[in-house]
Each structure stands twice: as C-alpha cells, then as structure tokens.
TORDO-26262 format. One record per atom (N, C-alpha, C): x negated, y, z; residue in three letters. Coordinates in steps of 0.05 Angstrom, whole numbers, padded with zeros to 5 digits, always signed. Layout:
% residues N
XYZAla...
% end
This chain:
% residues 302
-02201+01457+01473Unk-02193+01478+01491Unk-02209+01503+01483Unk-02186+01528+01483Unk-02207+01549+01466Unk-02222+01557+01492Unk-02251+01568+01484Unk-02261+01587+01506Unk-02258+01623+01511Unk-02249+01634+01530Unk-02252+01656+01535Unk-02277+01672+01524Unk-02270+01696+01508Unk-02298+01717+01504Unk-02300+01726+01532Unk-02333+01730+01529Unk-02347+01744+01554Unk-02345+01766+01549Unk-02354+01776+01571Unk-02341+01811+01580Unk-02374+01816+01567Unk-02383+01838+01558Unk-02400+01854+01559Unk-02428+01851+01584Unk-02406+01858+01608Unk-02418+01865+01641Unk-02421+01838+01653Unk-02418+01813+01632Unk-02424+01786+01651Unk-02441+01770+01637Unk-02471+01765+01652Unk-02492+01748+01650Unk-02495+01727+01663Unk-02488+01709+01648Unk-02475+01686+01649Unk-02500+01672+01666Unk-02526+01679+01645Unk-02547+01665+01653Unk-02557+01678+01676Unk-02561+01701+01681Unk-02576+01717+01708Unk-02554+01699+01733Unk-02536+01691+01726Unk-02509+01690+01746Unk-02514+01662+01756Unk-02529+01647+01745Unk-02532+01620+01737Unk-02550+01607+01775Unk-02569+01641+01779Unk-02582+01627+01799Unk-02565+01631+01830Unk-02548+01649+01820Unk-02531+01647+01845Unk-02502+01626+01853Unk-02501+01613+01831Unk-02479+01590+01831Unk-02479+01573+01860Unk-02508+01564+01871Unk-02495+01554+01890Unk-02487+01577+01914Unk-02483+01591+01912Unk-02468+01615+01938Unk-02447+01616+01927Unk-02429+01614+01947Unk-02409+01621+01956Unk-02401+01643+01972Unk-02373+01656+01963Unk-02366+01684+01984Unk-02340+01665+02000Unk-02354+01682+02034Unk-02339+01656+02047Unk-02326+01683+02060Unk-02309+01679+02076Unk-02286+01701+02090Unk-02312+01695+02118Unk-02295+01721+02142Unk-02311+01719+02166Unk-02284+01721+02192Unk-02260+01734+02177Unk-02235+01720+02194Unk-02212+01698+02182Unk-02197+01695+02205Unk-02173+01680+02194Unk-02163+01695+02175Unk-02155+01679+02150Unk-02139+01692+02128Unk-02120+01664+02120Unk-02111+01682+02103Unk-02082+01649+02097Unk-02080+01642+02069Unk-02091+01619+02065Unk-02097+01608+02040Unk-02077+01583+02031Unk-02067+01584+02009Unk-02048+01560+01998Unk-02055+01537+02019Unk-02078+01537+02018Unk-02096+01504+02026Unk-02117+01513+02047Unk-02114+01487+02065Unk-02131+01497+02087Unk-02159+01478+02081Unk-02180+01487+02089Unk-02214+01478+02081Unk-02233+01491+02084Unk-02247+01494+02071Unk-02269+01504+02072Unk-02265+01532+02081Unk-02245+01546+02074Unk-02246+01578+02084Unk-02224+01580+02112Unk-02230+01588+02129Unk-02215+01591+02153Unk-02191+01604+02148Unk-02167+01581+02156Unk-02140+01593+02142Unk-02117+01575+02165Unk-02102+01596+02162Unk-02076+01598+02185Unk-02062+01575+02180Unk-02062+01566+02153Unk-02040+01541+02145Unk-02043+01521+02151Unk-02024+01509+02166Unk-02029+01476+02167Unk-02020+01460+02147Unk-02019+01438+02134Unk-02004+01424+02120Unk-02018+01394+02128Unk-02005+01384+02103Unk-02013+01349+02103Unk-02039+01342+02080Unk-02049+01328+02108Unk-02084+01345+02092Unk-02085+01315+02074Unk-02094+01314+02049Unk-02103+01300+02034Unk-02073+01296+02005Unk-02050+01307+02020Unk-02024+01312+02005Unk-02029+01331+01967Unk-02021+01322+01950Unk-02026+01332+01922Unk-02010+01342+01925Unk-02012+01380+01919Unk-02000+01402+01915Unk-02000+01414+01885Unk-02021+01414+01871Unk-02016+01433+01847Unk-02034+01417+01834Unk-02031+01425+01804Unk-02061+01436+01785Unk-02062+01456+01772Unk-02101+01450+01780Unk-02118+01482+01761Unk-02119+01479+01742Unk-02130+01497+01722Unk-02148+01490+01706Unk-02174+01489+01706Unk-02191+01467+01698Unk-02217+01468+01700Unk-02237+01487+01688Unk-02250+01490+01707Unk-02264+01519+01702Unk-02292+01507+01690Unk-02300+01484+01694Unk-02322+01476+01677Unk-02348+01470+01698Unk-02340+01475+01733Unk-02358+01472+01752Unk-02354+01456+01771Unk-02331+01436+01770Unk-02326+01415+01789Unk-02320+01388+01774Unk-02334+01369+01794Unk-02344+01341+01791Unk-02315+01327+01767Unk-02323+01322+01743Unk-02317+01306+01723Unk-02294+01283+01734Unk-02306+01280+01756Unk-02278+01257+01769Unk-02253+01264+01778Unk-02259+01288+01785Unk-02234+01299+01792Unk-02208+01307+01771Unk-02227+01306+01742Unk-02197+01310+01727Unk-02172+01295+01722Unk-02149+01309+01718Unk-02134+01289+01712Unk-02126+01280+01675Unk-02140+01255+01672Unk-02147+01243+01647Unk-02114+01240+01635Unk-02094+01236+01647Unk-02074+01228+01635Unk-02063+01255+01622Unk-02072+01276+01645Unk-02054+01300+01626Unk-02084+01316+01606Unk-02102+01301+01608Unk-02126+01309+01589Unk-02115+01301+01556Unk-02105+01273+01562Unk-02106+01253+01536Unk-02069+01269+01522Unk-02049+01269+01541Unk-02022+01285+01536Unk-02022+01307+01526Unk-02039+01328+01534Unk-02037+01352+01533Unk-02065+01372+01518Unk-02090+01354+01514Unk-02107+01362+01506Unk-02125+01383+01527Unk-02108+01386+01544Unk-02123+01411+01560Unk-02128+01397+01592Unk-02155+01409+01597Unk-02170+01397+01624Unk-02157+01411+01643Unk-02145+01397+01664Unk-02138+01408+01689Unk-02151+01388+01717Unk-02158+01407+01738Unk-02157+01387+01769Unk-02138+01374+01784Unk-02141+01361+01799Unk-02111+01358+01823Unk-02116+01377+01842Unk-02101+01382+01855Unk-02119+01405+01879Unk-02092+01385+01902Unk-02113+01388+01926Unk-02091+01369+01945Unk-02099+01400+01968Unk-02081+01381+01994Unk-02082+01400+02008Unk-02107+01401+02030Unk-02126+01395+02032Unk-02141+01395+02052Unk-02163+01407+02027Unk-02161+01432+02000Unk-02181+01439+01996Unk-02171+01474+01982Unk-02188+01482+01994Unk-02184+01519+01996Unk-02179+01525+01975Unk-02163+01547+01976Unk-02154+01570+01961Unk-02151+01590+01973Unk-02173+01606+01968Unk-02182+01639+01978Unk-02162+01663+01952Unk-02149+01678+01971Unk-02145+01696+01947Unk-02164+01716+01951Unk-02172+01729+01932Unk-02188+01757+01937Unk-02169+01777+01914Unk-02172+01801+01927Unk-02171+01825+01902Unk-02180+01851+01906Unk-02192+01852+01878Unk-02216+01877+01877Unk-02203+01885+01872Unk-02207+01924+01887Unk-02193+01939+01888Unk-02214+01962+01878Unk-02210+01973+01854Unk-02239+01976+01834Unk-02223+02015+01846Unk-02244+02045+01854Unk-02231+02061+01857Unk-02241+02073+01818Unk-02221+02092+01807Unk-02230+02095+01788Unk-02218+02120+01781Unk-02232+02140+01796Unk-02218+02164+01795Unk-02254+02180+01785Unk-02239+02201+01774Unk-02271+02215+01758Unk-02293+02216+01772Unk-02299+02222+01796Unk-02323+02216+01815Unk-02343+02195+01804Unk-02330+02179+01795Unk-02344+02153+01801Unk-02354+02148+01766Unk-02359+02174+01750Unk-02365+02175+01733Unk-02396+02190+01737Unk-02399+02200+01753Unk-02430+02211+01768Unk-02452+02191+01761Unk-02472+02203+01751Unk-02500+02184+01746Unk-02502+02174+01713Unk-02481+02190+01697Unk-02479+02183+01672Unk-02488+02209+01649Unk-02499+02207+01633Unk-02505+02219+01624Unk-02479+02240+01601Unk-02473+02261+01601Unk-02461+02273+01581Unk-02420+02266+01590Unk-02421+02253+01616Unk-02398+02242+01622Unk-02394+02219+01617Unk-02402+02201+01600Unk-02412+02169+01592Unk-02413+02147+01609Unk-02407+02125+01610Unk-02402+02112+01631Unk-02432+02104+01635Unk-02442+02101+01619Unk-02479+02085+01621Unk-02492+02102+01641Unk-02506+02084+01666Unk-02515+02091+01680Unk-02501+02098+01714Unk-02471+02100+01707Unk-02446+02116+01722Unk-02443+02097+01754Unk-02431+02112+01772Unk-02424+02091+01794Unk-02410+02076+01788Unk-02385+02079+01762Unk-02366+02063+01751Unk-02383+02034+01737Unk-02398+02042+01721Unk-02407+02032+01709Unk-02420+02008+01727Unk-02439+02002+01742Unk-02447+01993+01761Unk-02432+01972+01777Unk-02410+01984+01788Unk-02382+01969+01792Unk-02373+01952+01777Unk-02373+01953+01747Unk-02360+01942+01723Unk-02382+01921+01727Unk-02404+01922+01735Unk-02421+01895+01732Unk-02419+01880+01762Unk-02417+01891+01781Unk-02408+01878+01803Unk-02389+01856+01811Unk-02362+01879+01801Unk-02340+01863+01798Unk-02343+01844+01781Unk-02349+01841+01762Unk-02350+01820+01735Unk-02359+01802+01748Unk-02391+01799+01760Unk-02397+01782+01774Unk-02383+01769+01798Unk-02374+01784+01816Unk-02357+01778+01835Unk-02335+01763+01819Unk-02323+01762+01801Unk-02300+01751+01797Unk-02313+01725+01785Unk-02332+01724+01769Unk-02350+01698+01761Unk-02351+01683+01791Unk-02364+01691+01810Unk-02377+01678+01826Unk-02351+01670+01848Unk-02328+01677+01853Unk-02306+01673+01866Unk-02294+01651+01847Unk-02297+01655+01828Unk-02270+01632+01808Unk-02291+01613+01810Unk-02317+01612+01807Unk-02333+01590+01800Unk-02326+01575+01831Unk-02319+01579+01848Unk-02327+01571+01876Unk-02289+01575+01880Unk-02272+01565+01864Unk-02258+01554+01865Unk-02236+01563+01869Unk-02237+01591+01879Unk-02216+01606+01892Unk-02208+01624+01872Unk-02181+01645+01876Unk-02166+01660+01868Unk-02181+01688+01863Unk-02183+01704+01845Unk-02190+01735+01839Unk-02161+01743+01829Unk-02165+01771+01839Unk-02143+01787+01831Unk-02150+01815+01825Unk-02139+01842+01814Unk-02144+01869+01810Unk-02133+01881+01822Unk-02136+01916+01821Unk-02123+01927+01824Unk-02137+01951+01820Unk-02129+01964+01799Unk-02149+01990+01792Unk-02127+02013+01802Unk-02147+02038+01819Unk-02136+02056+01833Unk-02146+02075+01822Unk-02113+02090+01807Unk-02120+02123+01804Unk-02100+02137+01814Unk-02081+02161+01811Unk-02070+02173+01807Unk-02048+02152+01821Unk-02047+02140+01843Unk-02022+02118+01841Unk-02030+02093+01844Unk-02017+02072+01839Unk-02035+02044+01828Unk-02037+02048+01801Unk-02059+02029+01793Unk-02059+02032+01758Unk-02050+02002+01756Unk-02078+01986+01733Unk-02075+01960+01727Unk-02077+01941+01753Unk-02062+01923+01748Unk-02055+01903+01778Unk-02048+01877+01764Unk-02069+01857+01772Unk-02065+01829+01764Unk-02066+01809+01795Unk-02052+01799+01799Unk-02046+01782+01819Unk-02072+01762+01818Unk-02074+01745+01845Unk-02098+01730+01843Unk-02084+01707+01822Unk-02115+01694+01810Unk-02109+01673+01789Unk-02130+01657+01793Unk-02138+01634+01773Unk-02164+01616+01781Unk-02161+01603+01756Unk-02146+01604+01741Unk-02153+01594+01706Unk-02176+01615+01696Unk-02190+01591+01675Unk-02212+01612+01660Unk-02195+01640+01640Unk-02169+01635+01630Unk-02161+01656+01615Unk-02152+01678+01637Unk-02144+01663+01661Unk-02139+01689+01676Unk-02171+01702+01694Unk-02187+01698+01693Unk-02212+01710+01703Unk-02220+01724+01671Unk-02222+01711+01648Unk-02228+01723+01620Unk-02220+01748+01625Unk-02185+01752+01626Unk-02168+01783+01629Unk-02185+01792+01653Unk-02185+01786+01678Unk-02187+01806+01685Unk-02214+01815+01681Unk-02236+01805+01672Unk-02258+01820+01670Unk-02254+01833+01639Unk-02241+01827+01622Unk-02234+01851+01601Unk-02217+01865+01606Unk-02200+01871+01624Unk-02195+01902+01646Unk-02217+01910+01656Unk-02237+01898+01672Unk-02260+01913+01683Unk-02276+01934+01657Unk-02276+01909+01639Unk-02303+01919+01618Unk-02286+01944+01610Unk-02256+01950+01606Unk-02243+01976+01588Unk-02234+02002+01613Unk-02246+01987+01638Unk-02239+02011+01651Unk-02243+02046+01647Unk-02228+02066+01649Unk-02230+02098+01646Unk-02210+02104+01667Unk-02236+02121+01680Unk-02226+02141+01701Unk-02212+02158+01695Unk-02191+02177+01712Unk-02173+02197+01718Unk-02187+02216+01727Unk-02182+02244+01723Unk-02197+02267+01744Unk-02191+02263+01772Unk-02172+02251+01782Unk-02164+02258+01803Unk-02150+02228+01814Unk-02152+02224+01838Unk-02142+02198+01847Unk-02130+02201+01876Unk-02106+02196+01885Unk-02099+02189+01906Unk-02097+02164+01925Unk-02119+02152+01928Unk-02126+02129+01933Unk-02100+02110+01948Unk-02091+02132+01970Unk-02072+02121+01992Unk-02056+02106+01981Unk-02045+02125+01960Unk-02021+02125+01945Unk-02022+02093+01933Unk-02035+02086+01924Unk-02044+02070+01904Unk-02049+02040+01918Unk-02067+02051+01952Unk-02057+02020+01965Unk-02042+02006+01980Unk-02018+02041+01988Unk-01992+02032+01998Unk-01973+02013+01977Unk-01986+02024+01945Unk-01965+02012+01923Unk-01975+01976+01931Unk-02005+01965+01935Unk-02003+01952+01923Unk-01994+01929+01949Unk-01995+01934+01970Unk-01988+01933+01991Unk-01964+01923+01994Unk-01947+01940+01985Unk-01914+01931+01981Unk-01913+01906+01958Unk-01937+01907+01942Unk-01926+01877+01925Unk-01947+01858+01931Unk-01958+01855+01958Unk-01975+01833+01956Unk-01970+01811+01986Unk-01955+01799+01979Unk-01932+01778+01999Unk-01954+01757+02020Unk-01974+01753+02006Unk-01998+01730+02022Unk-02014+01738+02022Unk-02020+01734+02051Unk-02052+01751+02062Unk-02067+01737+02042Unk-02099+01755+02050Unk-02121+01747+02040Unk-02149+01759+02044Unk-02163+01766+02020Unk-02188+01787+02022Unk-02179+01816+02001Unk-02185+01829+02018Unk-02188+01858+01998Unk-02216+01874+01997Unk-02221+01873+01975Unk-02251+01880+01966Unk-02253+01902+01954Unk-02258+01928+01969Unk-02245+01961+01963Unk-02284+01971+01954Unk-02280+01967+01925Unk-02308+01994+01915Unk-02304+02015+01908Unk-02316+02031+01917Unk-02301+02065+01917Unk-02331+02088+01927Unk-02330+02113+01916Unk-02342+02131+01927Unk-02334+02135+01954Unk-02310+02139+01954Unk-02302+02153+01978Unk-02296+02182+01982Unk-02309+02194+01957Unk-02305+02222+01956Unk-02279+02223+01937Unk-02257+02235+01962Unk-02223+02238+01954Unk-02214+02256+01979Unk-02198+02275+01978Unk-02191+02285+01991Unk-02172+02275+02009Unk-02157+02251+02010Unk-02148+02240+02026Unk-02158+02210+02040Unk-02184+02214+02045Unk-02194+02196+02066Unk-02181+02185+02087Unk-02170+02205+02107Unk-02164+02185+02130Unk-02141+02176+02125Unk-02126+02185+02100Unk-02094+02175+02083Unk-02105+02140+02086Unk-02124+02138+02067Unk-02138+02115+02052Unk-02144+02090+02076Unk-02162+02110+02096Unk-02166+02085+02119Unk-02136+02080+02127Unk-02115+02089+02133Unk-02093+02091+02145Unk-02084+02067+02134Unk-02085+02072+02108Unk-02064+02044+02090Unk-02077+02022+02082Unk-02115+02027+02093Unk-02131+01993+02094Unk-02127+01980+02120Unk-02111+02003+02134Unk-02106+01987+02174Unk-02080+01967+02161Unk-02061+01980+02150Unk-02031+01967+02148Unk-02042+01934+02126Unk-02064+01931+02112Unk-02073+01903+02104Unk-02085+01894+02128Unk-02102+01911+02152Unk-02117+01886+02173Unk-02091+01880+02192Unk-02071+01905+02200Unk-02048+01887+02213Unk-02036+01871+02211Unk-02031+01857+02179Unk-02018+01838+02171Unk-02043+01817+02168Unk-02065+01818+02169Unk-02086+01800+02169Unk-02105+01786+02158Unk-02104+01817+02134Unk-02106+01811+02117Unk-02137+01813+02127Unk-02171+01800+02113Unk-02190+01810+02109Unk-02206+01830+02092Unk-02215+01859+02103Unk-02215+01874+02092Unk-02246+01898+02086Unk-02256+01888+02054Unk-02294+01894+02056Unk-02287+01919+02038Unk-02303+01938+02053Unk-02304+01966+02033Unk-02339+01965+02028Unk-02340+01967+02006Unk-02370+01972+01995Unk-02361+02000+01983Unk-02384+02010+01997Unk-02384+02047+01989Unk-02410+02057+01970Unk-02395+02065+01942Unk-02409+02063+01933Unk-02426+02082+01920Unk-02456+02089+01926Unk-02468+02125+01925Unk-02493+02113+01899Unk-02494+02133+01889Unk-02513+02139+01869Unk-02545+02162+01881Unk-02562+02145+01872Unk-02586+02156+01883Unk-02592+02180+01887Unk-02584+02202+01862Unk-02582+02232+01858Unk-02556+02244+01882Unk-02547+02226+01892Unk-02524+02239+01909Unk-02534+02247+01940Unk-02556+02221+01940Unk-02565+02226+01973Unk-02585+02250+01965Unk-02601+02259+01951Unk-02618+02277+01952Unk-02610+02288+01926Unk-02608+02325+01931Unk-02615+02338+01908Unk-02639+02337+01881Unk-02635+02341+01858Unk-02658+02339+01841Unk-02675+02368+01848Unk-02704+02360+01838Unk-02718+02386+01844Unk-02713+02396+01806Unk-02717+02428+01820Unk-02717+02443+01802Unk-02712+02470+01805Unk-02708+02495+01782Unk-02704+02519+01795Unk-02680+02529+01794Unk-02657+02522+01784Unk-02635+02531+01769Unk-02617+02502+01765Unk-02594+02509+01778Unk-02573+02486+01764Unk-02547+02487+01764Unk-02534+02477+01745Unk-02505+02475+01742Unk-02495+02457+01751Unk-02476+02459+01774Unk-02466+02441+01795Unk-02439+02434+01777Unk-02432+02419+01759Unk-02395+02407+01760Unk-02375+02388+01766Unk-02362+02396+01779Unk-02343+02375+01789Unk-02327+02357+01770Unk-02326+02331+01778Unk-02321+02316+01761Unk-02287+02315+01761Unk-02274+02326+01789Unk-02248+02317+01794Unk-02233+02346+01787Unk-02237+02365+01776Unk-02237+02398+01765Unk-02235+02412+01787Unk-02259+02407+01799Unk-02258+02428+01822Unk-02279+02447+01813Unk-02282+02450+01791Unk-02304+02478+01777Unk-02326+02472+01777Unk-02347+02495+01778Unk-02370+02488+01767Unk-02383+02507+01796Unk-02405+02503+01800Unk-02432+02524+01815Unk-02457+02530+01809Unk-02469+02553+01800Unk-02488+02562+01791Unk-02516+02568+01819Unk-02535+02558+01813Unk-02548+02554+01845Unk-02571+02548+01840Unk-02595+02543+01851Unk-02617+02537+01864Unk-02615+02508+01880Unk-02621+02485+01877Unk-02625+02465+01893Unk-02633+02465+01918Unk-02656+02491+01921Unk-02679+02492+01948Unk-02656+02508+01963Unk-02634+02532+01950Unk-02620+02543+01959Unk-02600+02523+01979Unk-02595+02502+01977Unk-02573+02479+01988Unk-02583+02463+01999Unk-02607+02451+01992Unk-02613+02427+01994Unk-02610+02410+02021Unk-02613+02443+02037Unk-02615+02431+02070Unk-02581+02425+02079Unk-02560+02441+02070Unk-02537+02432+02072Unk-02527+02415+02065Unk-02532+02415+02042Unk-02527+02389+02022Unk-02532+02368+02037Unk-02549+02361+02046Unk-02567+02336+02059Unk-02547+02337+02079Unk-02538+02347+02097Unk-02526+02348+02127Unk-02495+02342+02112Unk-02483+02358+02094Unk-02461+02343+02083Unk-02449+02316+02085Unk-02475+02304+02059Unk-02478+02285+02056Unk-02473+02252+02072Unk-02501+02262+02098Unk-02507+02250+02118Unk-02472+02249+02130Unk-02465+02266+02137Unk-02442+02269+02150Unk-02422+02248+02137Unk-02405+02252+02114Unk-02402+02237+02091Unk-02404+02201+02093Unk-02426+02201+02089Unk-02431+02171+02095Unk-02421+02158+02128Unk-02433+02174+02142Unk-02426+02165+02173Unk-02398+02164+02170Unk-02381+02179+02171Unk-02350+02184+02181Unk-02336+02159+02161Unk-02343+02152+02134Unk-02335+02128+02121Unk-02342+02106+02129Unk-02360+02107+02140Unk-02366+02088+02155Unk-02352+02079+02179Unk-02353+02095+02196Unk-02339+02101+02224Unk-02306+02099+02219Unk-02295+02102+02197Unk-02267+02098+02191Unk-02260+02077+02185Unk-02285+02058+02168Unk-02279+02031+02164Unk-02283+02010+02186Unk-02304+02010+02208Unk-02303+01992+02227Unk-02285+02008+02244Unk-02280+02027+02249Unk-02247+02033+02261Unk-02227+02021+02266Unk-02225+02012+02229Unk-02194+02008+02223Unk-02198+01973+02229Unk-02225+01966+02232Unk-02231+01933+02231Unk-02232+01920+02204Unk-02246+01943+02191Unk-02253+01930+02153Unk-02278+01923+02161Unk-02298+01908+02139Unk-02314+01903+02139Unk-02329+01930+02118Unk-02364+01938+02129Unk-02373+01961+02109Unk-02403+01957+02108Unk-02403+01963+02073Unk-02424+01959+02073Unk-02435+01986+02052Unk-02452+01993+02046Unk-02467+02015+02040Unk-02481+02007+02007Unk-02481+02007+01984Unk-02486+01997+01959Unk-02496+02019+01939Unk-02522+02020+01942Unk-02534+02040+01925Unk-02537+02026+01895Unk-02531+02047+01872Unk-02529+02046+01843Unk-02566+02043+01846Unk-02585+02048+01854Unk-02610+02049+01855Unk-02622+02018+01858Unk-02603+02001+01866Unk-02612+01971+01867Unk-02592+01960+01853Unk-02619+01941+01838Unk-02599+01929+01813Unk-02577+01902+01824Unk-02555+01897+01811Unk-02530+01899+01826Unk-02532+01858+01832Unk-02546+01856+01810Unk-02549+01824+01825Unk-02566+01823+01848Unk-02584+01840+01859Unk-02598+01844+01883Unk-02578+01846+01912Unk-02560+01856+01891Unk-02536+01876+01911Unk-02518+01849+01921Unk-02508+01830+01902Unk-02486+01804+01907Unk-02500+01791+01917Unk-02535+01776+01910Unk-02546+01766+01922Unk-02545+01765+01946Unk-02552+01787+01963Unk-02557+01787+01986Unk-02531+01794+02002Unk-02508+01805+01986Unk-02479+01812+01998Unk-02474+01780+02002Unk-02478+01756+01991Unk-02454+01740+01995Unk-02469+01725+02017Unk-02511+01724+02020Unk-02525+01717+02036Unk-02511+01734+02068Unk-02495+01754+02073Unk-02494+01761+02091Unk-02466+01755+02101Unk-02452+01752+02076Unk-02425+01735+02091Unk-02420+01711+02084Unk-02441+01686+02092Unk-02453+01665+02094Unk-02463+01670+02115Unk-02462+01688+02127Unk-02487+01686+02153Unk-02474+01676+02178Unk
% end
C-alpha cells in the first residue's frame, strides 16, 4: 500500500502527544453513524454499513483480512453504532491574512500559522476516525473538497493547505453561501479567518443559514501579535494588504485610536458569532499553534 507524502506543515511526531484527544462536537449534528459523537440518526446499531480505509490507528482486528489478501489494500468494517463526524475547514484566504510576514512572504503570516493548524486539525480529526473536508475562501468559493477519511484523501487535502495563496480581496459571504448550496449533510464548520473584510455582518448572516439547518458552527479568529498593539517607533509606512493604499504616520500619532479600533474589532466579531449561535474562540499567531489545538480540543472535551 503506497504511503501518502507529508505536507511540509505536519509533525507527525510533535502530533504524536496529542493522539489520544479527540475533537468531539458540543451540539446535535448528523453523522452517517450514530456513537460516540451526538447525532440525530437512528439506525440498526451493530448493522455493517461501509468500508474505510485504514488509517494505521485502529485495533488490527478490525480489518477486513479477506479483502486484505483479494485486493492487497487494508480496509475497516465500519457498522452502524460507530461515528462518523463530518468537519470542514473553512480556511479564509484573502490578502489580510498575509500580515506578520516578512516582505509579503508567507513565513511568519496569519496564513501561514493556519496552514499549520489546519494540517494538524485534519491529522487529528482523520486519526480519530471521522471525516475532514475544505473549503478555501476568496473572491467567491475557491478550492472545495468534500469530507473524506482515506489517508489519500487527508494527504490532498493537506497538500491544498501546504499550496495555499491569498487574493487581495475576499468576499467571504459570497463564498459560504456557495458552499452552503453544495453541502447536503449537516455537520461541523470550522471558519479560520481574520475577520477583517468589509462584509462582516454579510459573513455572520450566511454562518446563521449553517446553524439553522444544524449545522455546528466554530469560528477561531485569527489576530497576529503586531495587530493588537502598534510597533514603537518614529515614522512608518502603513500598507494595506487588500489595496486599500498606503499611510505615512507616527505610531504615537494613532496608537490611542488604533487600540480603541481594534478593541472594538474583536468585540463585535465576537458578539456576531455567539449571536448567530457559532461557537468563538480568539487564536493569537503569538502562541505556538500546538499550544493552540492542545488546549482547543481540551475545551471541547470539556
């Protein structure tokens, strides 16, 4: 059986100590199979429904040897009394989120940061048995992979993560009314994003039309350390990443606005997401990002 190349953004070994966690949902959602994750479906519990492919992290007994020895390739049974979570990351990837990089470069970037998140997140979801899916948002929808749970389908999508490039400009709404219209079974939607887009309350608008249908819905918002506070200095060139120009200025000149901006900023994204009944959480580029899953999946385990 060939193996998938690793992405760049996935440490297999750092990843190693969080294997036994699991990301568990915190409402009803509706999963192929009812179990371990709280799901609307009933069926006939112990009934054989499908097979996976083995991902290389569940008990040796469970394979099925006849289509091992037929077919050469390891698959599970999956019956019905055992979960299937869909999730899909909904990566935002509009120029903003190129901030914290040097020269425009992704190294260092809010993007960047993301790219290691997600990777992990999609490791740590497939490992734990369930479905990952994409959906990169620019200008529209971009790349969109449906949830999967084979190792070649987690491979792709983390080599979409690792080749991601931002747009100047992004219409977020736009992008999750598209994906919205093609996504038929509830589940989890896992929205990383600045947040800085000019159509915000567009964006909350079209994460309400996923919680009306029931769907479960986590926005991690995502700020870079230099964003909450100005740098000191005497002189600086302000440029916008999305071509909204440039500003020539003094730091000490702003700083106090800036800050009240800001502050403002975070609250109202906030306040838009437990609004709409998403789940929000706050994810600074300043903590390193296995710190960040660590304790994200410790809190929805809680």
């Amino acid at each position: 059986m060939n193996t998938p190349r690793n992405s760049r953004f996935l440490d297999v070994v750092a990843l190693s100590a969080l294997e036994h966690m699991r990301f568990t949902t915190r409402h009803h959602i509706e999963g192929a199979y009812s179990g371990r994750h709280q799901s609307r479906q009933q069926g006939g519990v112990g009934e054989f429904v499908d097979f996976r492919e083995y991902s290389g992290s569940e008990d040796l007994r469970r394979l099925d040897w006849k289509v091992l020895a037929r077919t050469d390739k390891a698959f599970v049974r999956l019956y019905q009394d055992e979960t299937n979570l869909l999730c899909t990351l909904a990566i935002d990837a509009s120029g903003s989120m190129r901030f914290g990089s040097p020269n425009g470069l992704a190294a260092g970037s809010k993007l960047e940061y993301v790219q290691y998140l997600a990777t992990a997140l999609s490791h740590v979801i497939s490992r734990g048995q369930d479905q990952i899916g994409l959906a990169v948002l620019t200008n529209g929808l971009g790349t969109t992979l449906p949830p999967g749970g084979t190792m070649s389908h987690v491979s792709h999508l983390q080599e979409i993560v690792e080749n991601l490039a931002t747009e100047p400009t992004a219409k977020m709404a736009t992008g999750l009314h598209g994906l919205f219209e093609r996504s038929s079974r509830r589940g989890v939607l896992l929205l990383m994003s600045d947040f800085l887009m000019d159509d915000l309350e567009e964006t909350f608008a079209a994460l309400r039309l996923f919680r009306h249908r029931n769907w479960e819905v986590v926005t991690l918002h995502i700020v870079h350390p230099d964003e909450e506070r100005l740098p000191a200095g005497t002189a600086y060139r302000f440029e916008g990443l999305e071509n909204e120009g440039r500003v020539d200025c003094s730091p000490a000149e702003i700083a106090a606005a800036y800050g009240r901006r800001f502050s403002t900023h975070l609250a109202t994204v906030r306040q838009l997401a437990l609004a709409g009944g998403c789940d929000y959480r706050l994810v600074s580029t300043g903590v390193p990002y296995l710190q960040t899953l660590g304790s994200f999946l410790v809190e929805r385990s809680g």
